[in-house]
Every structure is written in structure tokens, then in C-alpha cells.
C-alpha positions in Angstrom: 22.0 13.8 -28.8 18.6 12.9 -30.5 15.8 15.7 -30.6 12.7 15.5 -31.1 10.4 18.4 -30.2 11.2 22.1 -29.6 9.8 23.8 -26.7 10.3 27.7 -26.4 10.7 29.7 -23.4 11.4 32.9 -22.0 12.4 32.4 -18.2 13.8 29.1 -16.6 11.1 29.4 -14.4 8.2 29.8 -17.7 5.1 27.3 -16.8 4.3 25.0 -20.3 0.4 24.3 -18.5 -0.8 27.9 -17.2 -4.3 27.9 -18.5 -4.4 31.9 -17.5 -6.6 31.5 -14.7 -6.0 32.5 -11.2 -6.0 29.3 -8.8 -6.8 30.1 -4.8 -7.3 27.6 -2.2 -10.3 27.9 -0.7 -9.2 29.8 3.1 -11.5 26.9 5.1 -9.5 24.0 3.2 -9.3 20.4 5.0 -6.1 19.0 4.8 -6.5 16.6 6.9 -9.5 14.7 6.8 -10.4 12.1 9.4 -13.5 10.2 8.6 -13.7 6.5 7.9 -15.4 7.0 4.5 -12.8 9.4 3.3 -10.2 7.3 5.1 -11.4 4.0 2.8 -11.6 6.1 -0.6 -8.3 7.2 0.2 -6.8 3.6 0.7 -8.4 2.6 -2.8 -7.4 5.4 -4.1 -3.6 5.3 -3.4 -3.7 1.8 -4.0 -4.8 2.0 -7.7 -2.5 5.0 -8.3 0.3 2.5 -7.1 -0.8 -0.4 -9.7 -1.2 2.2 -12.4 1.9 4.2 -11.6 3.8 0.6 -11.3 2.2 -0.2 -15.0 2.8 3.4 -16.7 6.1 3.9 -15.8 6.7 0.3 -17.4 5.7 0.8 -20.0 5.6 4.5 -20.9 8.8 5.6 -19.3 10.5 2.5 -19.3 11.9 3.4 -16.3 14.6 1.9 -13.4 15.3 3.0 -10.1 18.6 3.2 -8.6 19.2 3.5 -5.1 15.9 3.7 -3.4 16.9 0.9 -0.6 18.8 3.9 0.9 14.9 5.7 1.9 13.6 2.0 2.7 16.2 1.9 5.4 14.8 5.0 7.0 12.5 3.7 9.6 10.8 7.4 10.2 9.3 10.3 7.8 11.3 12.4 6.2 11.6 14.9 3.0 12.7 14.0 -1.1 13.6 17.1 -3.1 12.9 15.9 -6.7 13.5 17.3 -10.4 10.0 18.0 -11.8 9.7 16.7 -16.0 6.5 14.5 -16.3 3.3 15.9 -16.2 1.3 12.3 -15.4 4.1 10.1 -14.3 5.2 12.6 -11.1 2.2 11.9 -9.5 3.4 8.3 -8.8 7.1 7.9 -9.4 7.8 9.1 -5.9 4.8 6.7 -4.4 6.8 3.6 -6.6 10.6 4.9 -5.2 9.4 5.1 -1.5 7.2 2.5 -1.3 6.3 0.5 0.7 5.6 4.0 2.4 2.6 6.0 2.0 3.9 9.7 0.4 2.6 13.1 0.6 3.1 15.8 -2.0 3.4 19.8 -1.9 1.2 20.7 -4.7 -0.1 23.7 -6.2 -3.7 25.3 -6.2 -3.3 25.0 -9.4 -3.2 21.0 -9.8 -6.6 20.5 -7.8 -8.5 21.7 -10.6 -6.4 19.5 -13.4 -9.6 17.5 -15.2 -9.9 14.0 -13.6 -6.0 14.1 -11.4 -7.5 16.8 -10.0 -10.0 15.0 -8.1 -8.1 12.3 -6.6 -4.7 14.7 -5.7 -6.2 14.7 -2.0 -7.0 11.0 -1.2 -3.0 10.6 -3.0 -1.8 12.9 -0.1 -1.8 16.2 -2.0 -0.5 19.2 0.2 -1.6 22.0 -1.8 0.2 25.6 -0.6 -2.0 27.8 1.0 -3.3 31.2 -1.0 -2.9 33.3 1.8 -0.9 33.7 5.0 -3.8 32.9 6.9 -3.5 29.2 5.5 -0.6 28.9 6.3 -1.0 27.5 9.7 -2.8 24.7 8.8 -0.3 23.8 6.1 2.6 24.0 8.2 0.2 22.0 10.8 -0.3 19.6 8.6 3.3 19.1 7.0 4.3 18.5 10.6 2.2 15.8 11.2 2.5 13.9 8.1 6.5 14.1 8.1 6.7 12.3 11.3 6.0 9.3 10.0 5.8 9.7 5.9 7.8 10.8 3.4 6.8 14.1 2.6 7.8 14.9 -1.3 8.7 18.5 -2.9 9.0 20.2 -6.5 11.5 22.5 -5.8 11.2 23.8 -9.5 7.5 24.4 -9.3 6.5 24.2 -12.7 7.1 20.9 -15.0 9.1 20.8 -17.9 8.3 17.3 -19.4 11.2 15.2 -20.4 14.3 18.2 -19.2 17.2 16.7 -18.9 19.2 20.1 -16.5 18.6 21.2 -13.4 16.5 24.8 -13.2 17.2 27.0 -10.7 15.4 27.3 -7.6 15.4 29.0 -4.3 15.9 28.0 -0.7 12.2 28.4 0.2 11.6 24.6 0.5 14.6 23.8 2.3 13.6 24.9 6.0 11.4 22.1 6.6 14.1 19.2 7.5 15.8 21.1 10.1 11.9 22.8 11.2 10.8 19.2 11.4 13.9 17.3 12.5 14.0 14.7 9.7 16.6 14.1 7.0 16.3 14.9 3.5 16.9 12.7 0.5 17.2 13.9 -3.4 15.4 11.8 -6.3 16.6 12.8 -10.0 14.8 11.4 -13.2 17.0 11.3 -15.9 16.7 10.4 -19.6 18.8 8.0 -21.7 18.5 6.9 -25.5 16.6 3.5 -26.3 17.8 1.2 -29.0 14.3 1.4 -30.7 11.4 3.9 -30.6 11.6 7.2 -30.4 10.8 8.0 -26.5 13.6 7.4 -24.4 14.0 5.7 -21.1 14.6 7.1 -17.5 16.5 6.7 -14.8 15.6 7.7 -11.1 18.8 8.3 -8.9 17.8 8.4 -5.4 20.9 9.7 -2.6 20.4 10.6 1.0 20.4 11.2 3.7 21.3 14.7 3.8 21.2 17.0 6.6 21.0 20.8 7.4 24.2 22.4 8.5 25.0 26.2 10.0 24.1 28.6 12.8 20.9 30.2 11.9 17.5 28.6 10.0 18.2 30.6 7.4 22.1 29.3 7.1 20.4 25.8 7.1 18.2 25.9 4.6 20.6 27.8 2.5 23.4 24.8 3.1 20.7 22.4 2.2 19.8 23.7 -0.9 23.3 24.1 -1.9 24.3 20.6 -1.6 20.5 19.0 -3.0 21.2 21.0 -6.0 24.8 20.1 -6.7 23.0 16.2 -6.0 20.2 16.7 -8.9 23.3 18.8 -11.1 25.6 16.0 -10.6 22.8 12.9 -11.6 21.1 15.0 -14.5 24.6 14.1 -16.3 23.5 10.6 -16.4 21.0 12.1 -19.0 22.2 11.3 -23.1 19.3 11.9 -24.6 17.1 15.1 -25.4 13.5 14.0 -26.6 12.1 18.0 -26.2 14.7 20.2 -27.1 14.5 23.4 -24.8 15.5 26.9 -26.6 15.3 30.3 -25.3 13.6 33.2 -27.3 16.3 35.6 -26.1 
């Protein structure tokens, strides 16, 4: 095992980017816009992120994916839980792993107002979560109708720890939407492995699926689901041999 950089950190679930400010989404926000000009930018916009995306992960993250025929056999939408450790490159990974479908991704407030990313996260297909419960509706509205047919994508951890090679902890919230929505769910694990030269190391993306909820109640569901898409990222993050950013508690 090959280090690095040392990061610090005080809870599993510390963010490395909080710039101390308090990010709301605005209570009238538009996730789903329907005019021709904004459908068009869109389009371009996803398009580009695709040739970029195909070009950075190339060459920056040197990266392979393993197993991604078992989403492209999946004629309808449905959900990928995946382990969140690159700051730039998960913006696209997930579009380069599913495609040739278009993907939506739950975001943050917080990611809209990244300099430049920012701007373009809702012609990608950004699903930012709603500030209050009064947006929630629309979210939940929207989720619905772009899981039908799309793959929908979730950051289960929430925050991103670049180049973390475990799994962090984190809690059944996400996993009510597959049963909520009736589609499957699939898991998608970056992993890190030691280069013969340079100092950067290369990655892996495991990709297993379809999984499905199991129990008597919604909550029992989700529960069940988590469980097992856990165990999945757990289980693939061993494929990991290499530490670029060493992670140390202060405790």
C-alpha cells in the first residue's frame, strides 16, 4: 500500500468542500424544463460532458469498467447506488457506464453553485434535493418521471471523499425509491489499483445488478435494500490495492 496525501477527519460523514455557506434551493425551482431552447442546450450539453468525461477518465483516471452490459440489458429506467470519491470525474462516470442512456443525478443545493459545473448540473440532468418539505413534491414528481425510462443515479454517502478506497456508512433514506417507483436497482463501485508508473493510480468501476427490494412494509424494503447494496460496494471496494490519500481520524 502506496500513500501519498493525508487527509484528516473527524466523522465518516466530514465534507472535504464545505465552503461554510448555507446552500437552499430556491422553493419555485424547475426541475423539469420543457422548452425547445433549453431542450437543444441540454442535448449539447450532455453530449460534450460525454466526449470530455470519455477523454478525462482516459486519461486522468485511467479507468475500466467491468460489467456495465448487465444495465445495457435493462430495456427500462431504473436506479444505481454508487460510492462517491471524485470530485470532477463523478459527474460523468455514471453517464460513460450507462450509456447509451441518458442519466439523472440526485445532487445537492450545494453543487449548483460549484464555479463553472455548477451551471451546466441541470442541462446534465441534475436532481437537486429540495430545501424544504414543500419541494418535495416536485422532486418526488420529477424522480418519478425520469426513472421510467432513465437511469436515475444516487450518492448514497453524500459528501465526496476523492480517491477512498472503503465503503462509508450511510443510511436507508435513498433506498425507498426502487420499490416507490417499481424499478430495479443496480450498484456501481470505483475502485483504485496501483500503476506500474506515475504516482496516480488507476480505477476500476464494478457494476452488479439487478437488485430488488424484499420485506412486508416500505420501510422493511428499503432497509433490505440497503443492506445488500452495501455488502455489494463492501465486497468490490476490496478490489482496491492502492491508497493515493491516506484517510486518518483526529480521534
Amino acid at each position: 500500500m502506496s500513500r501519498d496525501k493525508i487527509f484528516s477527519y473527524k466523522s465518516l460523514s466530514d465534507d472535504f468542500f464545505e465552503d461554510g455557506r448555507e446552500h437552499k434551493l430556491p422553493k419555485d425551482y424547475r426541475y423539469i424544463k420543457t422548452g425547445f431552447g433549453f431542450k437543444i442546450k441540454s442535448a449539447a450539453v450532455y453530449s460534450l460532458a460525454v466526449l470530455f468525461g470519455a477523454v478525462y477518465c482516459r486519461l486522468f483516471l485511467h479507468m475500466r469498467i467491468k460489467g456495465a452490459e448487465k444495465m445495457r440489458m435493462y430495456r427500462g429506467g431504473f436506479i444505481v447506488y454508487a460510492n462517491h470519491t471524485q470530485p470532477v470525474g463523478d459527474v460523468v462516470i455514471p453517464a460513460l457506464v450507462c450509456f447509451p442512456k441518458r442519466i439523472y443525478t440526485v445532487v445537492s443545493p450545494a453543487n449548483l453553485d460549484i464555479p463553472i459545473i455548477g451551471k451546466i448540473l441541470r442541462p446534465l440532468g441534475a436532481l437537486p434535493l429540495p430545501s424544504s418539505l414543500g419541494g418535495m413534491k416536485a422532486f418526488t414528481e420529477a424522480f418519478g418521471k425520469r426513472v421510467e425510462k432513465h437511469p436515475v443515479v444516487i450518492y448514497p454517502e453524500a459528501h465526496v471523499w476523492p480517491y477512498y478506497t472503503d465503503i462509508r456508512p450511510f443510511s436507508d433514506g435513498a433506498f425507498k425509491y426502487p420499490d416507490k417507483y417499481n424499478v430495479p436497482a443496480f450498484v456501481m463501485t470505483m475502485t483504485y489499483q496501483k500503476r506500474r508508473y506515475g504516482r496516480k493510480p488507476k480505477s476500476t468501476v464494478y457494476v452488479n445488478g439487478p437488485f430488488y427490494p424484499h420485506g412486508d412494509t416500505a420501510k422493511a424494503k428499503a432497509e433490505s435494500l440497503h443492506d445488500v447494496i452495501y455488502s455489494q460496494m463492501k465486497e468490490f471496494s476490496k478490489n482496491s490495492n492502492y491508497e493515493y490519500i491516506e484517510y486518518k481520524s483526529k480521534e
